[in-house]
C-alpha positions in Angstrom: 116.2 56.9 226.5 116.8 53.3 224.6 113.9 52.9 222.1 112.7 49.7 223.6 112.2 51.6 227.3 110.3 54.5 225.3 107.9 51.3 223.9 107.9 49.7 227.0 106.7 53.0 228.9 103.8 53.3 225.8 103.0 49.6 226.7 102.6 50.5 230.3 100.8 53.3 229.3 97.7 51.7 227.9 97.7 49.0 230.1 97.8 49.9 233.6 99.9 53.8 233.9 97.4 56.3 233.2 98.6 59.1 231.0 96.5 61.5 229.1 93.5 59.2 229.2 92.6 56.0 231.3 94.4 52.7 230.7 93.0 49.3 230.3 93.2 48.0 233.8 91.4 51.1 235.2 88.5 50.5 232.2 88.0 47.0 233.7 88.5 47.9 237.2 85.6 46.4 239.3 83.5 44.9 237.0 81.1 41.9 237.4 80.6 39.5 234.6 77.5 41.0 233.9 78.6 44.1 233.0 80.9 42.9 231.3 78.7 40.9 229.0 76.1 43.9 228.8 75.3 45.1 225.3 73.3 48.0 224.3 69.4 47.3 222.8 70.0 47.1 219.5 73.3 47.9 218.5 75.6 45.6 217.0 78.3 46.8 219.4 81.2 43.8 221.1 80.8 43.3 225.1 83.6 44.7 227.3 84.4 40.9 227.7 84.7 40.2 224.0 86.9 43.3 223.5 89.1 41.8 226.6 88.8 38.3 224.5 90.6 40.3 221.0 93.2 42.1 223.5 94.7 38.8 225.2 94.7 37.2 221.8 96.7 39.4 220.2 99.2 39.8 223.3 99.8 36.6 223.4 100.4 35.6 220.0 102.6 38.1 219.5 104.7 37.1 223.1 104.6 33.5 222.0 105.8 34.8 218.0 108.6 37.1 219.9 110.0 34.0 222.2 109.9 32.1 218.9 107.2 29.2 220.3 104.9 27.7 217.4 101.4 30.0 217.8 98.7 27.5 216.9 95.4 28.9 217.8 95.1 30.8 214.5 91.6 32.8 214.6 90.6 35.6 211.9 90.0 39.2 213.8 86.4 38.4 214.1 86.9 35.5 215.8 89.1 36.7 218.5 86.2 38.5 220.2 85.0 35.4 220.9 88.2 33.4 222.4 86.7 32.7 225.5 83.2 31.7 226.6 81.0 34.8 228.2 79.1 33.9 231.4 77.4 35.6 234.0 79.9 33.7 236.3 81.9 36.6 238.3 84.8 34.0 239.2 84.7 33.5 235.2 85.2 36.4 234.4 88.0 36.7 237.2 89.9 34.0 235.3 89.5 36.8 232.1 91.0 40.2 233.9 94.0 37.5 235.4 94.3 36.0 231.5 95.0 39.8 230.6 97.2 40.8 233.1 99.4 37.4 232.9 98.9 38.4 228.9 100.8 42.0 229.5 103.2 40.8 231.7 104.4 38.1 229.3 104.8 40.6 227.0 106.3 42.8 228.5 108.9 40.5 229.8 109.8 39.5 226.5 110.1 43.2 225.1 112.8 44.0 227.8 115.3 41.5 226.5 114.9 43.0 222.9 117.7 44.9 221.3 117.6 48.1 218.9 118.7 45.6 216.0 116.3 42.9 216.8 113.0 46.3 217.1 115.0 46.8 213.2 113.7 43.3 211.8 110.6 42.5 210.4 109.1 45.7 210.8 108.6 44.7 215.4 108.8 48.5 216.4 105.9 49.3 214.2 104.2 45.9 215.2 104.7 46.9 218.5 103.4 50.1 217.8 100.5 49.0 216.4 99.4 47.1 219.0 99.7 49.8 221.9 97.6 51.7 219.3 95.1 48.5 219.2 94.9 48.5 223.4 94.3 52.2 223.2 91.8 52.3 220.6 89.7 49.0 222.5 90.2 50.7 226.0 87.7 53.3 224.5 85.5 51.3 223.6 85.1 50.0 227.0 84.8 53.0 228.8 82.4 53.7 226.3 80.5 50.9 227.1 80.8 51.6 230.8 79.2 55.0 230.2 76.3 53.5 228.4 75.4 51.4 230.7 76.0 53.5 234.0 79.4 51.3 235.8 81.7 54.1 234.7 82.9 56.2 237.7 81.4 59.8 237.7 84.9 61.0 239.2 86.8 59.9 235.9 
């Protein structure tokens, strides 16, 4: 197997083919907006949304830094959380889960027109890496979240 198709199956992996443990688009599956804004009492925990906010943002910078297009909505990690507006507005938050998907497929479509040599350069395997790690690590949060506030299947 090419080492970009063994990436781009780890991609697929945390996005949308589940594996050992759920993927993103089955963590978001069915949501309102007001779930996805829900925070627990008291903790100083990121909303499902806001954690959907840091995943598009890094997606898409590194799609647009990959196709070699100038990336000009430079935010700090912090501020990715909070790349979009949260609302209560279901058809909002619509636009959010379509932002994501468009985000993945962008990406992905750029990763299957990259060579061995070019994964070589500037470290973009262990980028790449890194950021199927990311999706991982924030898909748990989610379901996390889900489970704390009751929206997360009892058949999972």
């Amino acid at each position: 197997m090419k080492r970009i198709n063994l990436l781009l199956n780890v991609l697929d992996s945390t996005f949308d083919k589940e594996s050992w443990y759920a993927p993103f688009k089955d963590a978001i599956e069915g949501l309102t907006a007001e779930q996805a804004i829900w925070k627990p009492s008291g903790e100083t925990t990121k909303t499902i949304w806001e954690n959907v906010n840091h995943l598009i943002y890094y997606k898409e910078r590194l799609a647009a830094n990959l196709e070699g297009r100038e990336w000009t909505n430079n935010l700090d990690g912090d501020e990715t959380f909070y790349l979009t507006d949260q609302s209560n507005d279901d058809q909002e938050w619509m636009k959010i889960v379509e932002r994501s998907e468009n985000a993945q497929r962008n990406l992905r479509q750029v990763l299957s027109t990259i060579s061995d040599r070019e994964l070589d350069q500037n470290s973009l395997e262990g980028k790449l890496l890194d950021i199927m790690l990311h999706d991982a690590y924030h898909t748990g949060q989610i379901i996390q979240l889900r489970k704390m506030q009751g929206s997360w299947p009892s058949n999972r």
